[in-house]
C-alpha positions in Angstrom: -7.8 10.7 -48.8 -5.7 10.4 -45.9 -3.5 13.4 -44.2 -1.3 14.4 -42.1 -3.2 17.0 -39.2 -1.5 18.4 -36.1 -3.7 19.5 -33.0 -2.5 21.5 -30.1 -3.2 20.7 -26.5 -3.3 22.9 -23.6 -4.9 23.5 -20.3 -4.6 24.8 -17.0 -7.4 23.2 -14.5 -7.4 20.0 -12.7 -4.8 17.1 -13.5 -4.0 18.7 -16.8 -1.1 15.6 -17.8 -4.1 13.1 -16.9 -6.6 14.7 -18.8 -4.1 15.0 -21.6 -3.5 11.3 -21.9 -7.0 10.5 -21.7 -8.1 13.1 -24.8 -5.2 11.8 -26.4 -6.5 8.3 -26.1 -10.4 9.6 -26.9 -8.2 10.8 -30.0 -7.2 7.7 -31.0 -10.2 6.0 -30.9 -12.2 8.3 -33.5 -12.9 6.5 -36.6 -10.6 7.5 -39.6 -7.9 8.6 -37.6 -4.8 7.5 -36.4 -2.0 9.2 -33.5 1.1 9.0 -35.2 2.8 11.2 -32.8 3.0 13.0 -29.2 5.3 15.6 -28.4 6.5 16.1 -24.9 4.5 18.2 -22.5 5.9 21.9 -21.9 4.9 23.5 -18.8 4.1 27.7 -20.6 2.7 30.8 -18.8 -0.9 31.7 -19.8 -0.9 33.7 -23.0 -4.1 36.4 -23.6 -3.6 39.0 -20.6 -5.7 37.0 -18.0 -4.4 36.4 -14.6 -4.3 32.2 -14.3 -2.2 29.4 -13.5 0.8 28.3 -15.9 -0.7 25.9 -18.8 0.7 23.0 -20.3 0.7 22.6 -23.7 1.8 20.0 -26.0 0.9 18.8 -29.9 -0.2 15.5 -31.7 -0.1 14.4 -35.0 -2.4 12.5 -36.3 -3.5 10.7 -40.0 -7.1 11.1 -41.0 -9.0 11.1 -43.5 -11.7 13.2 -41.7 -12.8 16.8 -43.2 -11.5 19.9 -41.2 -14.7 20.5 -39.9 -15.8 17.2 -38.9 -12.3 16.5 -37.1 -12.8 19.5 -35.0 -16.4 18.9 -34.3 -14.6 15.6 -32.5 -12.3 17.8 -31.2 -14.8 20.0 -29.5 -16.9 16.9 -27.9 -13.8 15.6 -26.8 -13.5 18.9 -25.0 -16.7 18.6 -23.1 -16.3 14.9 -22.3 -13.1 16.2 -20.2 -14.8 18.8 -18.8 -14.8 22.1 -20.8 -17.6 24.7 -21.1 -16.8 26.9 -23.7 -20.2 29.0 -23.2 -19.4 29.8 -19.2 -15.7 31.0 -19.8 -13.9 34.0 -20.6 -12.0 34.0 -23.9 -8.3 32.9 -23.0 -9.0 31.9 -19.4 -8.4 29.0 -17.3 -9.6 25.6 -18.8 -9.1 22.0 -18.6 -8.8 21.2 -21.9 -8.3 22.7 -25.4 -7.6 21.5 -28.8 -7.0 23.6 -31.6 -6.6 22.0 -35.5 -3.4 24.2 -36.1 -3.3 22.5 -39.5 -3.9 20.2 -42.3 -1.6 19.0 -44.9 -2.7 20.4 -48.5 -5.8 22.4 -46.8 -5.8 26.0 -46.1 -9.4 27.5 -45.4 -11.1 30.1 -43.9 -15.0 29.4 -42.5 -16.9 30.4 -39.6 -16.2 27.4 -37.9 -12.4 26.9 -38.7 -9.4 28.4 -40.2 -6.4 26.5 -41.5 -3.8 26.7 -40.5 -4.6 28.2 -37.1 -4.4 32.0 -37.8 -2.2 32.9 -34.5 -0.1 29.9 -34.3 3.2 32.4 -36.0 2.9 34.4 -32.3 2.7 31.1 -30.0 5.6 29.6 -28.6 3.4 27.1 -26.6 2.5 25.8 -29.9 5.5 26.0 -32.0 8.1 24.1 -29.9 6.5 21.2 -29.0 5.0 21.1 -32.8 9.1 21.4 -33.8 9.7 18.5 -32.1 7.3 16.3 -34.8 7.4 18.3 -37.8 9.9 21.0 -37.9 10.4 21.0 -41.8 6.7 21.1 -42.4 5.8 24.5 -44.6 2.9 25.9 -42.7 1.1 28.2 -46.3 2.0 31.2 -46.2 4.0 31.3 -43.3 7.4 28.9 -43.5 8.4 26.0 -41.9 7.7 25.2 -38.4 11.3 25.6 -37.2 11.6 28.7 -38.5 8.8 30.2 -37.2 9.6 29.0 -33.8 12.9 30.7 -34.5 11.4 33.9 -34.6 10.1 33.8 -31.0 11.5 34.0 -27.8 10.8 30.4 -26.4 12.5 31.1 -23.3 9.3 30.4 -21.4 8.4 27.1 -22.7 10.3 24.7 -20.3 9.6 20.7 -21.3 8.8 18.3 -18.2 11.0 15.9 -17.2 
């Protein structure tokens, strides 16, 4: 069974828009799934209370018929193949790439591996906007629809690149 996923992008170290295109493309390329969208890229200040360079952050949707779990074990080598370390950083700090499932359609779970849809996404600006842009009507469960839940945030500090 095939459906609709969204993953967020962000990152804050090295050419972040290269590394972007390139992990989208890596994306692509995985077997059972297929970029149907790319939002623009929004330049955000880093969220988490450490000190760091701005990020920029931006979302994909994709069609897969990949489990949860397997999509963001792809995810995660992605990740290292552009240079992230998860075990040497600190939680929230500076990094060159990140990709969070934020969620699946008809799938809401809750492992030690993943949780669908992503538990914080409702507080993140960075994610919601450029997620509006793709899917604003979707109904993220128990939340509301992506539109409105970027509603209920100040955005002012997401600013799209030309």
């Amino acid at each position: 069974m095939r459906r609709r996923a969204w993953v967020g992008l962000g990152g804050n170290v090295g050419d972040v828009a290269r590394t972007f295109a390139v992990a989208i493309e890596q994306v692509s390329q995985l077997a059972d799934v297929d970029v149907r969208a790319v939002s623009s890229t929004y330049r955000t200040p880093a969220w988490g209370g450490v000190v760091q360079a701005d990020y920029l952050n931006a979302v994909v949707e994709i069609e897969t018929a990949l489990e949860p779990e397997a999509l963001l074990a792809h995810l995660l080598a992605i990740e290292r193949l552009n240079g992230r370390n998860r075990a040497s950083e600190t939680r929230w700090g500076p990094r060159s790439l990140d990709l969070d499932v934020l969620a699946m359609e008809g799938v809401s779970r809750a492992s030690a591996e993943l949780e669908l849809p992503h538990p914080r996404l409702a507080e993140r600006a960075f994610v919601l906007v450029p997620w509006a842009e793709l899917a604003p009507g979707f109904e993220v469960p128990g939340m509301g629809t992506v539109a409105s839940l970027r509603d209920s945030l100040d955005c002012s500090d997401v600013v799209a690149l030309p």
